[in-house]
C-alpha positions in Angstrom: 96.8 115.3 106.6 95.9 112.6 104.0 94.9 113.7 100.6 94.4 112.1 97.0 97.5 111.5 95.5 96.6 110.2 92.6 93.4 108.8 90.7 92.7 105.8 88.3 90.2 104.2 86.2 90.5 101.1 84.2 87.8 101.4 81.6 87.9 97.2 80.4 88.5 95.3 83.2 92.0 94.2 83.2 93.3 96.5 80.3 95.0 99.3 80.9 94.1 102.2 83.3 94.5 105.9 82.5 95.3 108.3 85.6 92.9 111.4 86.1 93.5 114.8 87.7 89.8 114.8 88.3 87.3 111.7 88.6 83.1 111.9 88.8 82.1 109.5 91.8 79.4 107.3 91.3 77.2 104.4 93.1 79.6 102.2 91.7 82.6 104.1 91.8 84.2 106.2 89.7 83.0 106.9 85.9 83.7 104.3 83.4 85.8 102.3 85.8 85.5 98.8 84.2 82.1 99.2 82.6 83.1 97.4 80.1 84.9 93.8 80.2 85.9 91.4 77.5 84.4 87.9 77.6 84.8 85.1 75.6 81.8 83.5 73.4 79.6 82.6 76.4 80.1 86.0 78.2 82.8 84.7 80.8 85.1 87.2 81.9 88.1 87.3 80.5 91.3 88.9 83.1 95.2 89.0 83.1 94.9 86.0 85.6 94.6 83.8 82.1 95.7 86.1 79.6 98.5 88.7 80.3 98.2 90.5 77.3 95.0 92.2 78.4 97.6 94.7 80.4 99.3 96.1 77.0 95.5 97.3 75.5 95.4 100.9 76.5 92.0 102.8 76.5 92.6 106.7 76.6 89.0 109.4 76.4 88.9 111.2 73.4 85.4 113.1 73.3 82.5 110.9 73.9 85.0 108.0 72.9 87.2 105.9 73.8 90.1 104.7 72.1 92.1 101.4 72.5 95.6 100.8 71.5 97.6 97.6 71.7 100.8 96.2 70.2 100.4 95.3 66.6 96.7 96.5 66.8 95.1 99.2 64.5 93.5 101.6 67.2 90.1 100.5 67.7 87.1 103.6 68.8 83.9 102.7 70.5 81.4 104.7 72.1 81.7 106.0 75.8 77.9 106.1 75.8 76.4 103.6 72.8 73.1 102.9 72.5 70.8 102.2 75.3 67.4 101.3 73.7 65.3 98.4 74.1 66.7 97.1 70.5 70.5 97.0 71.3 72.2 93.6 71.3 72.4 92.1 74.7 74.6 89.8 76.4 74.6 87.8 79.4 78.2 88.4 81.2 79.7 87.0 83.9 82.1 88.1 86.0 82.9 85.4 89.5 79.5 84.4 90.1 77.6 87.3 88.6 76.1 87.2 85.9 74.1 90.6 84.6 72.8 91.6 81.1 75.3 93.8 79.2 75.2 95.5 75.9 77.1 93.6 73.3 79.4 96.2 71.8 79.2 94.7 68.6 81.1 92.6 65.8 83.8 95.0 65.0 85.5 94.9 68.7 84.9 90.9 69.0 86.5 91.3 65.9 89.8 93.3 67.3 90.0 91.3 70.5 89.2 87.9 68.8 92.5 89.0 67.0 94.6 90.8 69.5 93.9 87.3 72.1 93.7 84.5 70.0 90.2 83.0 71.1 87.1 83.8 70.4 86.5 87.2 72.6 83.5 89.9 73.0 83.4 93.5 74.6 81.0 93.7 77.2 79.2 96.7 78.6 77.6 97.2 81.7 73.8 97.8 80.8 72.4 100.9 82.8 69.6 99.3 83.7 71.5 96.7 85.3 72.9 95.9 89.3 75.2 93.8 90.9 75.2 94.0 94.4 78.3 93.7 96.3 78.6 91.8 99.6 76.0 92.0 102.2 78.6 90.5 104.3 81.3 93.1 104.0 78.6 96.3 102.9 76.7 95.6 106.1 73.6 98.3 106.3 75.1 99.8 103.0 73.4 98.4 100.0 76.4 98.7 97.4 76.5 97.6 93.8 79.6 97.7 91.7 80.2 97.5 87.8 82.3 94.7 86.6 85.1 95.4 88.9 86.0 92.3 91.3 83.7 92.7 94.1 83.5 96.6 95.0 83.5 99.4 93.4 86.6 101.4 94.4 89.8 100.0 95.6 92.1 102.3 98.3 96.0 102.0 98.8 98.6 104.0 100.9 101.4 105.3 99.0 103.5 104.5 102.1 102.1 101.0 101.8 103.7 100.5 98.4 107.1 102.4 99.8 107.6 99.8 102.4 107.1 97.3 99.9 109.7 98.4 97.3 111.8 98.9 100.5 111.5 95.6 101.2 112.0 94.7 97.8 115.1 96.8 96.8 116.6 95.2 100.3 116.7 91.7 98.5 118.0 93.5 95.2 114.7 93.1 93.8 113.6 96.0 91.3 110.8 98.5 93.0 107.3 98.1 91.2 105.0 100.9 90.5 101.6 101.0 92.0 100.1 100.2 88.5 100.4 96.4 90.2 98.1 96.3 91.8 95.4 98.6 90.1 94.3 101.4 93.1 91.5 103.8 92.0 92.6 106.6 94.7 95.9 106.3 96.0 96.4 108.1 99.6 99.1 109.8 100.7 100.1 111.2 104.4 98.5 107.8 105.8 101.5 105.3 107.2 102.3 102.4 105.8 99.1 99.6 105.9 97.1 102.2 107.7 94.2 102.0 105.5 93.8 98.4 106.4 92.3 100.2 109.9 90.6 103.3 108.2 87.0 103.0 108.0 85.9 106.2 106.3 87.7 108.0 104.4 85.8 111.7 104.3 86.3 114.9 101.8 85.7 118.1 103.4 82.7 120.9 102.9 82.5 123.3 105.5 82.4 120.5 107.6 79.7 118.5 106.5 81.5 115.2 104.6 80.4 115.7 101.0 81.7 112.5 100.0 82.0 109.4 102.2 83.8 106.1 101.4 83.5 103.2 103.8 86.5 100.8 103.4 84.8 97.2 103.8 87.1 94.6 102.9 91.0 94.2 102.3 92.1 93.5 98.8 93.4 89.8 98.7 95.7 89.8 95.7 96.0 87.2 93.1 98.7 86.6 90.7 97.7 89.9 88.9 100.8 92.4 90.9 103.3 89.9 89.9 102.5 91.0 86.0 104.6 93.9 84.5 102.1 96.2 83.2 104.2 97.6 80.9 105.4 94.6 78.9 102.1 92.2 80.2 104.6 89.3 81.6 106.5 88.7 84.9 109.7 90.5 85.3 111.8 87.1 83.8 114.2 87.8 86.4 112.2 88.2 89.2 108.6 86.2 88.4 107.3 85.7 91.3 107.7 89.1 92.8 106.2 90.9 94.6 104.3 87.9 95.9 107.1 86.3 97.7 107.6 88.8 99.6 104.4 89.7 100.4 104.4 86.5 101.6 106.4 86.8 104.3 104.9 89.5 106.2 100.9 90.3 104.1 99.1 86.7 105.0 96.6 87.5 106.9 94.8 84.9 109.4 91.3 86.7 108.8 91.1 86.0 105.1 92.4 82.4 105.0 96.3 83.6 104.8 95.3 84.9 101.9 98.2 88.3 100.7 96.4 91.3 101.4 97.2 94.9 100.1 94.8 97.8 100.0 91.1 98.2 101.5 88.1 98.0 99.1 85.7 101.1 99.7 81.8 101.7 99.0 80.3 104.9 99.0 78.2 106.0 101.8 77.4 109.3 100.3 78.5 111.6 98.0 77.7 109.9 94.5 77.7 112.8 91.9 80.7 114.3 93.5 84.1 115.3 91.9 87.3 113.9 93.4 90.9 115.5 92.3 94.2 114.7 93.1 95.4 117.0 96.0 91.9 117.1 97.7 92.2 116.6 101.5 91.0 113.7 103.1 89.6 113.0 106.5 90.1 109.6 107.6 88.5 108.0 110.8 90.3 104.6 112.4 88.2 102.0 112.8 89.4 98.2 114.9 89.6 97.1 110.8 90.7 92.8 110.7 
């Protein structure tokens, strides 16, 4: 039977992420999963796709805080919460085509990632009066928003999806890559390999009424993002362009302009409020997917 084997949240938007035992489901996914994003002095996002380095600042919860660490960095602390009222600094940000109001987080962490980047840089986070809708196209009747993530506001992989890729990547003596490529909130296991580009609910159990329900909407179609080590925020120098040569040969898929696919973006249908842990069973219905 599928169940959560493991859970993620990426508090900035291309930093770091920090794996959970437990996660608190929301609207737009799970709690504090990139609420906030770094911009640069017009509020445009700033991502890994342009500066690697993002991957080496890690956030970690301490409290009502969190706390951000990165190579030759004093650790910087800000506010899980900060201060909502009508006099707060605010900031247009935009991330792709959206642009929302966002609570300026303030000099001191334009400051440390002015610093830590090289550019002129702000922290950005997602106002709570704020929406951005996701997709009519992909959402259908669903009327989803998301936070600053790229489009949706959870992202779904197989752990037997990544196994046959590392398979296919040891068999060329390529290194195996960990799943931190390519940035999963809940990673499934007991589905096989790719089979949650055809799920298209994923349910949790309550004495059989579904108290959480995730529609997947939309595969993942993967930049240049899983080809960056998260560990040392550059390409393996050996291997650059891995995995995406690989997943060239057998992940283009005709439905999203050949574009490499891996993983299915979810919305929630119901459920928002709930608690997700790792281990937690998983119903998952088969739809035709693309």
């Amino acid at each position: 039977m599928p169940a959560i084997a493991e859970l993620f949240v990426y508090p900035i938007k291309s930093c770091g992420g920090i794996a959970l035992p437990r996660a608190q489901l929301l609207d737009t996914g799970l709690a504090y999963d990139r609420h906030w994003m770094v911009t640069d002095a017009n509020g445009q996002m700033i991502t890994q796709r342009t500066h690697a380095r993002l991957a080496l600042v890690q956030p970690a919860f301490d409290g009502d805080t969190l706390v951000l660490n990165a190579p030759g960095m004093p650790a910087l602390r800000t506010p899980l919460e900060g201060d909502a009222s009508p006099t707060t600094p605010k900031m247009a940000a935009t991330v792709w085509r959206d642009t929302v109001e966002a609570i300026d987080t303030g000099a001191e962490t334009a400051a440390w990632f002015s610093e830590y980047l090289g550019l002129p840089a702000k922290l950005a986070r997602f106002a709570p009066e704020s929406r951005r809708a996701c997709s009519a196209k992909w959402t259908g009747d669903i009327d989803a928003s998301t936070q600053f993530a790229d489009g949706y506001p959870l992202l779904v992989i197989g752990q037997a999806s990544l196994d046959d890729l590392n398979a296919r990547l040891v068999a060329k003596g390529a290194p195996a890559i960990p799943m931190n490529r390519f940035r999963p909130n809940i990673v499934v296991a007991g589905l096989d390999a790719y089979e949650e580009d055809y799920v298209e609910h994923l349910d949790t159990d309550a004495g059989g009424a579904a108290a959480v329900r995730l529609r997947l909407v939309k595969l993942c179609t993967r930049c240049p993002v899983p080809t960056i080590d998260q560990r040392t925020g550059a390409p393996d120098p050996a291997w650059p362009h891995e995995p995406t040569d690989t997943m060239q040969t057998y992940r283009a898929h005709p439905n999203y302009d050949n574009a490499l696919t891996f993983g299915n973006n979810a919305i929630v249908v119901h459920g928002a409020g709930a608690w997700l842990e790792v281990g937690q069973p998983l119903e998952a219905e088969i739809g035709f997917g693309d």
